[in-house]
Backbone and ligand atoms as CSV (ligand in chain L), in Angstrom:
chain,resi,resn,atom,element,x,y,z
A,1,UNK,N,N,104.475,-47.807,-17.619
A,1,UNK,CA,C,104.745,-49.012,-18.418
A,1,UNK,C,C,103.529,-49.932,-18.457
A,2,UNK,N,N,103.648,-50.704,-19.655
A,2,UNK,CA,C,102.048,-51.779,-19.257
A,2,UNK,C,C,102.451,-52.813,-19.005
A,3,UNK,N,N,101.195,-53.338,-18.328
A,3,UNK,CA,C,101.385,-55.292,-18.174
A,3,UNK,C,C,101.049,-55.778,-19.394
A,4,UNK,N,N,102.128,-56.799,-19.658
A,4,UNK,CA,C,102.026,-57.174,-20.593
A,4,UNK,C,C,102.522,-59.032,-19.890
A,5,UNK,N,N,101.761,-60.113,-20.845
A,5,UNK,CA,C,102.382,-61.217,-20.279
A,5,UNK,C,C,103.098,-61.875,-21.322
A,6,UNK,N,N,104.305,-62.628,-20.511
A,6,UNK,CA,C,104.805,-63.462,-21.596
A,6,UNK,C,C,104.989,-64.800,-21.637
A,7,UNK,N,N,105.316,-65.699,-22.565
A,7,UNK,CA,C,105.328,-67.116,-22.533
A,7,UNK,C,C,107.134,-67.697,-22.237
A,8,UNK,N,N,106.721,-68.748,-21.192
A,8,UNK,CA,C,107.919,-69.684,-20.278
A,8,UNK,C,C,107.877,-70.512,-20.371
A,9,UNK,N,N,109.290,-71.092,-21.181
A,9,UNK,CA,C,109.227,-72.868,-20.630
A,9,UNK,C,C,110.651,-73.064,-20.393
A,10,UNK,N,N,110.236,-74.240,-19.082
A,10,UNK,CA,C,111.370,-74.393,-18.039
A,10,UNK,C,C,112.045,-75.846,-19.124
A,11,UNK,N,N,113.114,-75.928,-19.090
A,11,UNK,CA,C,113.084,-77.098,-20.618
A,11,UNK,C,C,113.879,-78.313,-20.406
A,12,UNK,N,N,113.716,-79.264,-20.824
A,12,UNK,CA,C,114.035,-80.646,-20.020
A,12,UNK,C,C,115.309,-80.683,-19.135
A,13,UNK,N,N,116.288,-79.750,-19.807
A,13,UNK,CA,C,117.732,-79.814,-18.803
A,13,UNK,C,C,118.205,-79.299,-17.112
A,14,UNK,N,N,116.639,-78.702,-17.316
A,14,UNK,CA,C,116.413,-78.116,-15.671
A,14,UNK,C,C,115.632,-78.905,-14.866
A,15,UNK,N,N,114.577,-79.272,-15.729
A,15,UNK,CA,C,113.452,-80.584,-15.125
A,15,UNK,C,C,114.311,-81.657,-14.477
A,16,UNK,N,N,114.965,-81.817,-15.748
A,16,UNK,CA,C,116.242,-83.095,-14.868
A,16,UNK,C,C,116.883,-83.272,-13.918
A,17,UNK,N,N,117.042,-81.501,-13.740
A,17,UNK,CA,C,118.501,-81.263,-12.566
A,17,UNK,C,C,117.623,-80.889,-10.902
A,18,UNK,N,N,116.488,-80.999,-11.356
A,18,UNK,CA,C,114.986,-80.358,-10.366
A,18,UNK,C,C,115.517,-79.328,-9.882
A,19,UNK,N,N,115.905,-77.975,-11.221
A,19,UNK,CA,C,115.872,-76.613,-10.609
A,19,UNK,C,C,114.418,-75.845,-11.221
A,20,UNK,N,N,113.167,-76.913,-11.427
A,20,UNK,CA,C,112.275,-75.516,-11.511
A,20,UNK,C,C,111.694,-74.631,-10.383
A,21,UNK,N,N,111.881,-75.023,-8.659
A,21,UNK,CA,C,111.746,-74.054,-8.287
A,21,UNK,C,C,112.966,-73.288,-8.123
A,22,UNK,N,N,114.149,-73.065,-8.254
A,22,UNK,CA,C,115.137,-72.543,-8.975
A,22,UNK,C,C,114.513,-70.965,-9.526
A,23,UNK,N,N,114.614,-71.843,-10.481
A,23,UNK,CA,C,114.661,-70.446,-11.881
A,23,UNK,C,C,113.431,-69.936,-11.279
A,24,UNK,N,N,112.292,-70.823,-10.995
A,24,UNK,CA,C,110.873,-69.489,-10.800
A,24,UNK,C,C,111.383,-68.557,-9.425
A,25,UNK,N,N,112.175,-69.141,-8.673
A,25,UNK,CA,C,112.475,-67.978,-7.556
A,25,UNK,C,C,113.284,-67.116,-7.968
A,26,UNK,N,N,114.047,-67.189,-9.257
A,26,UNK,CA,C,114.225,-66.128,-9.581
A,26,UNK,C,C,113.286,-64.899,-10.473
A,27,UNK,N,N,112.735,-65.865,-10.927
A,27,UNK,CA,C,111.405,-64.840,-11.777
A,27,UNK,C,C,110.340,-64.408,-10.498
A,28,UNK,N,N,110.288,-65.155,-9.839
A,28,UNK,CA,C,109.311,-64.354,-9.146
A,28,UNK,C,C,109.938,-63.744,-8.495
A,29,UNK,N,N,111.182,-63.007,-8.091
A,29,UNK,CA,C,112.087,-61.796,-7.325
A,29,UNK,C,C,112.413,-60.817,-8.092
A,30,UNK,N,N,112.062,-61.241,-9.561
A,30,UNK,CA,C,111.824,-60.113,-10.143
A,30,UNK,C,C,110.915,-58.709,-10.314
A,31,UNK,N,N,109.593,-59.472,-9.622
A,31,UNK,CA,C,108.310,-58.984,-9.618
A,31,UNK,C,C,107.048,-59.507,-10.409
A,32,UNK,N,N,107.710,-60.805,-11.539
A,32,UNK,CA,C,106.656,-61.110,-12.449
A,32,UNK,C,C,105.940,-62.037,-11.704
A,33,UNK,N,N,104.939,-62.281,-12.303
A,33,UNK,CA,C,104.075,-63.639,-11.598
A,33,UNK,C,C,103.604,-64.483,-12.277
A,34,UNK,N,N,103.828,-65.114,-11.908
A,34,UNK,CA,C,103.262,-67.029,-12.649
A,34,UNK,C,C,101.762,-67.033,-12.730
A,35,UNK,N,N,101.179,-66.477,-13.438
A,35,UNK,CA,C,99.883,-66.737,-13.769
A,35,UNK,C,C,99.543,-68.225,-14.262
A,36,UNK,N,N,99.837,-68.922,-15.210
A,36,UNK,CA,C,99.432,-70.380,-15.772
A,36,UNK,C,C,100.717,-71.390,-15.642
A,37,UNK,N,N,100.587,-72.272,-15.541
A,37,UNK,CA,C,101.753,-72.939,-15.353
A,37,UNK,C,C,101.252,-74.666,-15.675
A,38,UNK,N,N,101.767,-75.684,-16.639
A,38,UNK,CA,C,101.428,-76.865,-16.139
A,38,UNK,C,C,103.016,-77.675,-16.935
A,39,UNK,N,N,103.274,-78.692,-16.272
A,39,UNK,CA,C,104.297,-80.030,-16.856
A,39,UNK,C,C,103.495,-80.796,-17.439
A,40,UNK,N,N,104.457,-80.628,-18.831
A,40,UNK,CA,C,103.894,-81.292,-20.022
A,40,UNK,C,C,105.456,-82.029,-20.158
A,41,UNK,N,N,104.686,-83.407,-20.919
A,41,UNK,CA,C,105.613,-83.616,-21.762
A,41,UNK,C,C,105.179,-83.696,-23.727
A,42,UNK,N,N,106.211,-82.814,-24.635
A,42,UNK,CA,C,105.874,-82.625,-26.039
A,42,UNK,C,C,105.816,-83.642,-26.634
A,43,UNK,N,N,104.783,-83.719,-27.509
A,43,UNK,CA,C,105.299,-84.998,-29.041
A,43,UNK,C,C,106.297,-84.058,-29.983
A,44,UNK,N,N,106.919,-85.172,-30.694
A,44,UNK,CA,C,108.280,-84.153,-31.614
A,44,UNK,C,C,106.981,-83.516,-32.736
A,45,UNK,N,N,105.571,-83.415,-32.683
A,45,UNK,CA,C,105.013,-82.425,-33.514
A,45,UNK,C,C,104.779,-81.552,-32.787
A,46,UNK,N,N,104.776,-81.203,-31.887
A,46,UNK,CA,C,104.379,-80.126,-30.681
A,46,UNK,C,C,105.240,-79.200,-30.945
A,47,UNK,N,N,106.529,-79.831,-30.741
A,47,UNK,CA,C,108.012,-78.963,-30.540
A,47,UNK,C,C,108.268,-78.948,-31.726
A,48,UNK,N,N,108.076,-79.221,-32.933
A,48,UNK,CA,C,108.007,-78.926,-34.359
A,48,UNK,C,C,107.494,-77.736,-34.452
A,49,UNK,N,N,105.859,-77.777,-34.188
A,49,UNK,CA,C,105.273,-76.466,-34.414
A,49,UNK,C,C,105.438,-75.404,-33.545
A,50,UNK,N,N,105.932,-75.635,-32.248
A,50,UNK,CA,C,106.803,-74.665,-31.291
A,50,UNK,C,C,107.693,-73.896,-32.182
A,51,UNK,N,N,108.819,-74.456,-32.509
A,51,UNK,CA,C,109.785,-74.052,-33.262
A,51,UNK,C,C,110.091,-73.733,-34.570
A,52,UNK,N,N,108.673,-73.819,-35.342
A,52,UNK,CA,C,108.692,-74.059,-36.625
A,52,UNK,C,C,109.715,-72.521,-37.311
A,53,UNK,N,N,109.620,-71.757,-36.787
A,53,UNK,CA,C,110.416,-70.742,-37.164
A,53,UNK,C,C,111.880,-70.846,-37.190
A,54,UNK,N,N,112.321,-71.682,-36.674
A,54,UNK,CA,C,113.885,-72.385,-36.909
A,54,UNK,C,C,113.937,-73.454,-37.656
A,55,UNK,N,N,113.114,-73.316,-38.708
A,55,UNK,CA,C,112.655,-75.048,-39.373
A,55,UNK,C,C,113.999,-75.148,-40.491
A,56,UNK,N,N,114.847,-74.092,-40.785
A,56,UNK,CA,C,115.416,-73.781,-41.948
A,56,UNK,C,C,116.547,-73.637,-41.004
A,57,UNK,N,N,117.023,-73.785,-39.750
A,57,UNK,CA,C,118.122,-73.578,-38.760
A,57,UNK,C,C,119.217,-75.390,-39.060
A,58,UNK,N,N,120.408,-75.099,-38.817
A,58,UNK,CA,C,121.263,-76.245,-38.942
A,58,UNK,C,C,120.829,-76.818,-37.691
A,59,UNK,N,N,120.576,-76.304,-35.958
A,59,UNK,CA,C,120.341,-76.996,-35.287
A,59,UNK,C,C,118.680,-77.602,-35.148
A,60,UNK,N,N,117.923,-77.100,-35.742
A,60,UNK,CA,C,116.574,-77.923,-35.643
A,60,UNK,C,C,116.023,-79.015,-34.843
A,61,UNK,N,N,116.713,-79.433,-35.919
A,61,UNK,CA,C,116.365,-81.254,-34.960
A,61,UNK,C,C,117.001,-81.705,-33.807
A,62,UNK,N,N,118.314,-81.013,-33.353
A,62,UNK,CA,C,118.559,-81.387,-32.161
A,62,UNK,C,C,117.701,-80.550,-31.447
A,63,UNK,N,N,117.480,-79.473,-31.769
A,63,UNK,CA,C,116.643,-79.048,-30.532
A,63,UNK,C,C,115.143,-79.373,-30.415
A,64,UNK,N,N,114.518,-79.628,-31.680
A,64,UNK,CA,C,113.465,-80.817,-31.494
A,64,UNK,C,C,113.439,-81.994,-30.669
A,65,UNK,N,N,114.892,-82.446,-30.835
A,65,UNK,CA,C,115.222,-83.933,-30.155
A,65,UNK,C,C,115.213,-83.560,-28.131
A,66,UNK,N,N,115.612,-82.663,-28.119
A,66,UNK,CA,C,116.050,-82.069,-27.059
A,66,UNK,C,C,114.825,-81.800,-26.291
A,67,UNK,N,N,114.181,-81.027,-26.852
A,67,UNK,CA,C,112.758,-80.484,-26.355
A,67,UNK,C,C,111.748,-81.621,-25.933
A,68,UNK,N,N,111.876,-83.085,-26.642
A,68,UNK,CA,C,111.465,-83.649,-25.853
A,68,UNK,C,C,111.943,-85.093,-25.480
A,69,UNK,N,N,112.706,-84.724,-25.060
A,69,UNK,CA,C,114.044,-85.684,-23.836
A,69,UNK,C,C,113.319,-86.036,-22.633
A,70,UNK,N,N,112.023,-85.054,-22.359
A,70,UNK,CA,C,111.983,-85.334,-21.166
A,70,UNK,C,C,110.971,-84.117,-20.425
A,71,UNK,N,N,110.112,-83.919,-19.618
A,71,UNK,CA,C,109.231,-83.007,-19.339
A,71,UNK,C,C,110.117,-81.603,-19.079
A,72,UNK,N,N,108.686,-80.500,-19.550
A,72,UNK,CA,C,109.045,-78.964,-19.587
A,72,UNK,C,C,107.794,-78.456,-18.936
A,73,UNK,N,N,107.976,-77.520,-17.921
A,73,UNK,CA,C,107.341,-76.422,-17.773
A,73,UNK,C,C,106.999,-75.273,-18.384
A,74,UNK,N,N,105.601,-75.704,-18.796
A,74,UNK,CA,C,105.229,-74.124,-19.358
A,74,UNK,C,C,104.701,-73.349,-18.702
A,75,UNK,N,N,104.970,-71.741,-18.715
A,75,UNK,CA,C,104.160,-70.804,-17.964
A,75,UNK,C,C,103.608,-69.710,-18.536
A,76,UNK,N,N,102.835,-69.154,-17.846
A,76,UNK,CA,C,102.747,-67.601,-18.448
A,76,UNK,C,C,102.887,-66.727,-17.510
A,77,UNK,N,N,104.063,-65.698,-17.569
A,77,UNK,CA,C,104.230,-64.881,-16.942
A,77,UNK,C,C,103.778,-63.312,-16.866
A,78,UNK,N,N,103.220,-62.662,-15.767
A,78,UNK,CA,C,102.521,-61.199,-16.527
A,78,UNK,C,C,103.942,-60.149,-15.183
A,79,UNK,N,N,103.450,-58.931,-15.652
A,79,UNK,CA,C,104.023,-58.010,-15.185
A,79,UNK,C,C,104.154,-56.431,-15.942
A,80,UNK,N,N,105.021,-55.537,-15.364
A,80,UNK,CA,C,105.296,-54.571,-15.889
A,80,UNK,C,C,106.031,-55.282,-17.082
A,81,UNK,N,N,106.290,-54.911,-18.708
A,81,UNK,CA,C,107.233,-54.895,-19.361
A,81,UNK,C,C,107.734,-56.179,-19.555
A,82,UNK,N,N,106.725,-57.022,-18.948
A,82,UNK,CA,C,106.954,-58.579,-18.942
A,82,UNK,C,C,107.933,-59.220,-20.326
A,83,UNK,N,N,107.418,-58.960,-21.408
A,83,UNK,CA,C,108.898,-59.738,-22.304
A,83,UNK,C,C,110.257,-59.033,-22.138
A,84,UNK,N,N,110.249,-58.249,-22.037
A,84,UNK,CA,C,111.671,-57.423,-21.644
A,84,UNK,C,C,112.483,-58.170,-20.509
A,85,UNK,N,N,111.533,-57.858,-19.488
A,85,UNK,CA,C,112.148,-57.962,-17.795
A,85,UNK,C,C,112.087,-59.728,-17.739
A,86,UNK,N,N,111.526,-60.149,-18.473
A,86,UNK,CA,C,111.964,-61.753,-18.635
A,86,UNK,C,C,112.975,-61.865,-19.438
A,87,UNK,N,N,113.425,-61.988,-20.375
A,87,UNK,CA,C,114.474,-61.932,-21.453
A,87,UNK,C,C,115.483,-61.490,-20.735
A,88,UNK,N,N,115.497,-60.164,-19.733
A,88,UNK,CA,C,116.613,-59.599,-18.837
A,88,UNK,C,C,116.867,-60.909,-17.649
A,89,UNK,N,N,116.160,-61.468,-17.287
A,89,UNK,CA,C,115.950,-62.115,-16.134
A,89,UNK,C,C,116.584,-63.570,-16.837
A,90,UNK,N,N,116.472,-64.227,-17.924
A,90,UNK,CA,C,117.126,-65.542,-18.505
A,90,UNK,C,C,118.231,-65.186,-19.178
A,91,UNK,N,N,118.713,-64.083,-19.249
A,91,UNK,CA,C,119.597,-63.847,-19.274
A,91,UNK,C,C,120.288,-64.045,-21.386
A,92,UNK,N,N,121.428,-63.476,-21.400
A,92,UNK,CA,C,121.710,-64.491,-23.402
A,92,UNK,C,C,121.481,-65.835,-23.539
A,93,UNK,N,N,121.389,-65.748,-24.951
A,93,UNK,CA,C,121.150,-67.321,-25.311
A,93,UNK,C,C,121.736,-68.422,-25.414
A,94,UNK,N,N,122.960,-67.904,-24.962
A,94,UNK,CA,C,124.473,-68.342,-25.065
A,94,UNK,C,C,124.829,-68.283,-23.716
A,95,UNK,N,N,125.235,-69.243,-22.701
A,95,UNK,CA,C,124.960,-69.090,-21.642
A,95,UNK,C,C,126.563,-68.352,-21.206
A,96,UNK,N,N,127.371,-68.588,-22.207
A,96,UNK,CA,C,128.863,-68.144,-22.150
A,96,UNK,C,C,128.673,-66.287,-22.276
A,97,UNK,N,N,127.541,-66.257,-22.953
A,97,UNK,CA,C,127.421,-65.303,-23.039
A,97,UNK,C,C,126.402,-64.055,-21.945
A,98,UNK,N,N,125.915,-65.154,-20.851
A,98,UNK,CA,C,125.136,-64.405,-20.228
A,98,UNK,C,C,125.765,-63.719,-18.714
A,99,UNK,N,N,124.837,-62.582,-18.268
A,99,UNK,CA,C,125.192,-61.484,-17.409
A,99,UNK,C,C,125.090,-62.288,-16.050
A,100,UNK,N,N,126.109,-62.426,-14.779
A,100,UNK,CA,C,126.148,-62.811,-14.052
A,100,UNK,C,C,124.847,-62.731,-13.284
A,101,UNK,N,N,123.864,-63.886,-12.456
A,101,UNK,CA,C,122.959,-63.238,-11.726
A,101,UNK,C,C,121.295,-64.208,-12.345
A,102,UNK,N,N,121.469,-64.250,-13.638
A,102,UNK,CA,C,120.818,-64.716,-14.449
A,102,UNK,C,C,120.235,-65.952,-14.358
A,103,UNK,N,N,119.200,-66.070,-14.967
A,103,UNK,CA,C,118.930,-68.190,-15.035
A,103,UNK,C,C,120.071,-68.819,-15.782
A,104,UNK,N,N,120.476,-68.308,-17.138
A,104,UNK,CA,C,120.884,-69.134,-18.009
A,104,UNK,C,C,122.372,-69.328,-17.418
A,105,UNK,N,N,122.894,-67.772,-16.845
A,105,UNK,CA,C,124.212,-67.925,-16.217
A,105,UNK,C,C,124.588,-69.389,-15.548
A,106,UNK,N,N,123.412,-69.278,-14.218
A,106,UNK,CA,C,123.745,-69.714,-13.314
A,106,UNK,C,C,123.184,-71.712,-13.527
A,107,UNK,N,N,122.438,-71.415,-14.564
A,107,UNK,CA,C,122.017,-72.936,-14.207
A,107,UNK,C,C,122.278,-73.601,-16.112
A,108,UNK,N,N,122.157,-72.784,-17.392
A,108,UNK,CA,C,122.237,-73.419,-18.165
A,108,UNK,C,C,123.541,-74.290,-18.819
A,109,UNK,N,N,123.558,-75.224,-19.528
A,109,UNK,CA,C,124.054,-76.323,-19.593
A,109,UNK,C,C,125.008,-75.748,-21.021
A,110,UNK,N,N,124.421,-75.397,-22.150
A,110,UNK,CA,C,124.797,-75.094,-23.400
A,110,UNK,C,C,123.720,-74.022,-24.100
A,111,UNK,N,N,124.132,-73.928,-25.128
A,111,UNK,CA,C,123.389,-72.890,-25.865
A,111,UNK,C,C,122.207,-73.410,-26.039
A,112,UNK,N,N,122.492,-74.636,-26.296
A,112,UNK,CA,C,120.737,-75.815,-26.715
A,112,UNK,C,C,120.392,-75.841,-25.521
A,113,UNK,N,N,121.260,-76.432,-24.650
A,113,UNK,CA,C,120.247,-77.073,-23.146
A,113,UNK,C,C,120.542,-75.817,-22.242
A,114,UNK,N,N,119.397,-74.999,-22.545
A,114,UNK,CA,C,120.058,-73.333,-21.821
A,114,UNK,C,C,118.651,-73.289,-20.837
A,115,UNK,N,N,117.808,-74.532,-20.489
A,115,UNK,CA,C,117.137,-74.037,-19.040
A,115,UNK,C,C,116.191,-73.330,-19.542
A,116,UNK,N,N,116.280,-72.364,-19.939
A,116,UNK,CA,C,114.589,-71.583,-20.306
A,116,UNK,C,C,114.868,-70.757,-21.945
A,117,UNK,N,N,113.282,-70.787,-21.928
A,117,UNK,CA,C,112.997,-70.459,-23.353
A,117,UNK,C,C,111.955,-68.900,-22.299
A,118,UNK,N,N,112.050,-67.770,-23.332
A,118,UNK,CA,C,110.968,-66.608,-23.554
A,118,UNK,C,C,110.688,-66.492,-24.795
A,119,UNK,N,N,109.621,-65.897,-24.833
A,119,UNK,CA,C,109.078,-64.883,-25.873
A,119,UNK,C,C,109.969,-63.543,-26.378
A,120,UNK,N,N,110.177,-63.978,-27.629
A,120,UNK,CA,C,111.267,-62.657,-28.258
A,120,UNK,C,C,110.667,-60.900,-28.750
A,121,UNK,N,N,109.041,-61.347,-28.862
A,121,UNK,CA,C,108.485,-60.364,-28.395
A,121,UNK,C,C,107.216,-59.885,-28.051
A,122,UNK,N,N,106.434,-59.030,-28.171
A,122,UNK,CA,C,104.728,-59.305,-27.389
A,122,UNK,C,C,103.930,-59.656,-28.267
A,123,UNK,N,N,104.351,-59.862,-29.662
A,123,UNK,CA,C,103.357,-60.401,-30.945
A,123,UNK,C,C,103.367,-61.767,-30.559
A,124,UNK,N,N,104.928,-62.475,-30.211
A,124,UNK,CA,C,104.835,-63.740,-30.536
A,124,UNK,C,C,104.507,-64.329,-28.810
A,125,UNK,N,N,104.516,-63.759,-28.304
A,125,UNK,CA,C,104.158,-63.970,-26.675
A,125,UNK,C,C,102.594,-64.715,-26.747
A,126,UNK,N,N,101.764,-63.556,-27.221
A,126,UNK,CA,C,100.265,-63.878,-27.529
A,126,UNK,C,C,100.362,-65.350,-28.358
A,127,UNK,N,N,101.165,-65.645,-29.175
A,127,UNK,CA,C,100.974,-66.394,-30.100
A,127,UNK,C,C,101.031,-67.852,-29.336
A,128,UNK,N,N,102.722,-68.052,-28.605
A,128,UNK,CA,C,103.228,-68.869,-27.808
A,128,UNK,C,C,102.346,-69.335,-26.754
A,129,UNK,N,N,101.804,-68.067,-26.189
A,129,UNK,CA,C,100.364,-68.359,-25.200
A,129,UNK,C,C,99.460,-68.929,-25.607
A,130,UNK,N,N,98.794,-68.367,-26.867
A,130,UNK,CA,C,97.629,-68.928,-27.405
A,130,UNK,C,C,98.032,-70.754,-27.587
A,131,UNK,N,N,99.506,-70.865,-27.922
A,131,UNK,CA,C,99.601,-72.441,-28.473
A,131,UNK,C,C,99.442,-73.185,-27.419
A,132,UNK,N,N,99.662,-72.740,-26.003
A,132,UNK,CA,C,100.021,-73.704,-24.779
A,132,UNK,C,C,98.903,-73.659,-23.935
A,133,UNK,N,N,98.333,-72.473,-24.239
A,133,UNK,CA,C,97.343,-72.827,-22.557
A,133,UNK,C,C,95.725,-71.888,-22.997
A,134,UNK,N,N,94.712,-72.801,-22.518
A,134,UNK,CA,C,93.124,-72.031,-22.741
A,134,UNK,C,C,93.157,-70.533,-22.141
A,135,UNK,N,N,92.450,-69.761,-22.586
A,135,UNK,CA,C,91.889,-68.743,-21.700
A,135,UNK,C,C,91.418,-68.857,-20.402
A,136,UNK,N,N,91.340,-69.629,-20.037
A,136,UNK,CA,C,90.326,-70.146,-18.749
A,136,UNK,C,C,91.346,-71.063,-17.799
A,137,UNK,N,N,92.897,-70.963,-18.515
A,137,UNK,CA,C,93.697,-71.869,-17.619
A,137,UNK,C,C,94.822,-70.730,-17.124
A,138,UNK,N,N,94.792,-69.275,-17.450
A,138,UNK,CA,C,95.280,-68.213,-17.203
A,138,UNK,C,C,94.432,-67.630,-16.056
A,139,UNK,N,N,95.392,-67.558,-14.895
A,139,UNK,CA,C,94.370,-66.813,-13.483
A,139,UNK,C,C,95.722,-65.629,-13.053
A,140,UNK,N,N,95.091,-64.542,-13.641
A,140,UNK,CA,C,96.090,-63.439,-13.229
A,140,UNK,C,C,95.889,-63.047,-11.640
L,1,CMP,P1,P,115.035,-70.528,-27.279
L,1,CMP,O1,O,114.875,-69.226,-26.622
L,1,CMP,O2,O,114.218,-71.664,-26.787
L,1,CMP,O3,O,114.772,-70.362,-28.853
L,1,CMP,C1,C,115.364,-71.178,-29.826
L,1,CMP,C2,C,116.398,-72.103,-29.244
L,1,CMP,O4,O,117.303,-72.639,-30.174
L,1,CMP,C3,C,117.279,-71.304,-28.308
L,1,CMP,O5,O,116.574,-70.967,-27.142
L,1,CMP,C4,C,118.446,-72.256,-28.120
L,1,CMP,O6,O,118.214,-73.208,-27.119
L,1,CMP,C5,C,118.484,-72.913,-29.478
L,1,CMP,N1,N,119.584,-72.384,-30.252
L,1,CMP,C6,C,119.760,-71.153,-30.684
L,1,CMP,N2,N,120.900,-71.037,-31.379
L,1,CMP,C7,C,121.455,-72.249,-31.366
L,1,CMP,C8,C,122.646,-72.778,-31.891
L,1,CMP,N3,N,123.493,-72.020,-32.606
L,1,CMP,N4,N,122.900,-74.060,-31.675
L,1,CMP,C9,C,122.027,-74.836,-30.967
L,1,CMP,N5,N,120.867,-74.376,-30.449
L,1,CMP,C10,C,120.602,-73.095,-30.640
């Protein structure tokens, strides 16, 4: 399998509840590793162009509104199969809908305030990466 890395953000409803070392102890028991990591907080153009691919979505703007409520952790995670075994690891997007064991299970709030965001796949991983963090702020 290859290493491949993917893009993480821990998202204001966890910041709040101070489970980000939480969820990273669960990503890192997975085997992935936190290569880049910093707390930001977004302007609503940040999380605009974050999301711009839901720009045509009924929820949009709340989750614009949402995204910045309040500081998020971004990361980059590498590993074997890294967008997969992350996506497995946060579990559905729907937290009603997620597999016992999970981040979203165990800590998300709603479908909006669901605790973590991944990369849906290794095109947009690179992309998500490229938006958040330098080359030179990635230490594998
Ligand atoms: P995320 O992985 O960050 O990607 C887009 C986000 O939109 C998603 O997680 C959810 O938090 C949110 N989202 C997706 N579907 C809905 C929905 N039906 N209602 C509200 N928010 C949604």
């Amino acid at each position: 399998m290859a290493i491949e890395r993917t893009f993480s953000i821990i998202k204001p409803d966890a910041t709040r509840r101070n489970l980000t070392g939480a969820i990273n102890a669960k990503i890192e028991a997975s085997g992935l590793r936190i290569v880049a990591q910093k707390r930001v907080k977004w302007s609503k153009a940040e999380a605009e162009a974050f999301y711009g691919v839901h720009k045509a979505r009924p929820f949009f703007n709340d989750l614009v509104g949402f995204m910045i409520s309040g500081p998020i952790v971004v990361q980059v995670l590498e590993g074997e199969n890294a967008v997969a075994k992350y996506r497995d690891v946060m579990g559905a997007t729907n937290p009603a809908n997620a597999a016992p064991g999970t981040i979203r299970k165990d800590f998300a709030e709603s479908i909006e305030a669901n605790s973590v965001h991944g990369s849906d796949s290794l095109e947009n991983a690179g992309i998500e990466i490229g938006q958040n963090f330098k080359p030179a702020e990635i230490v594998g």
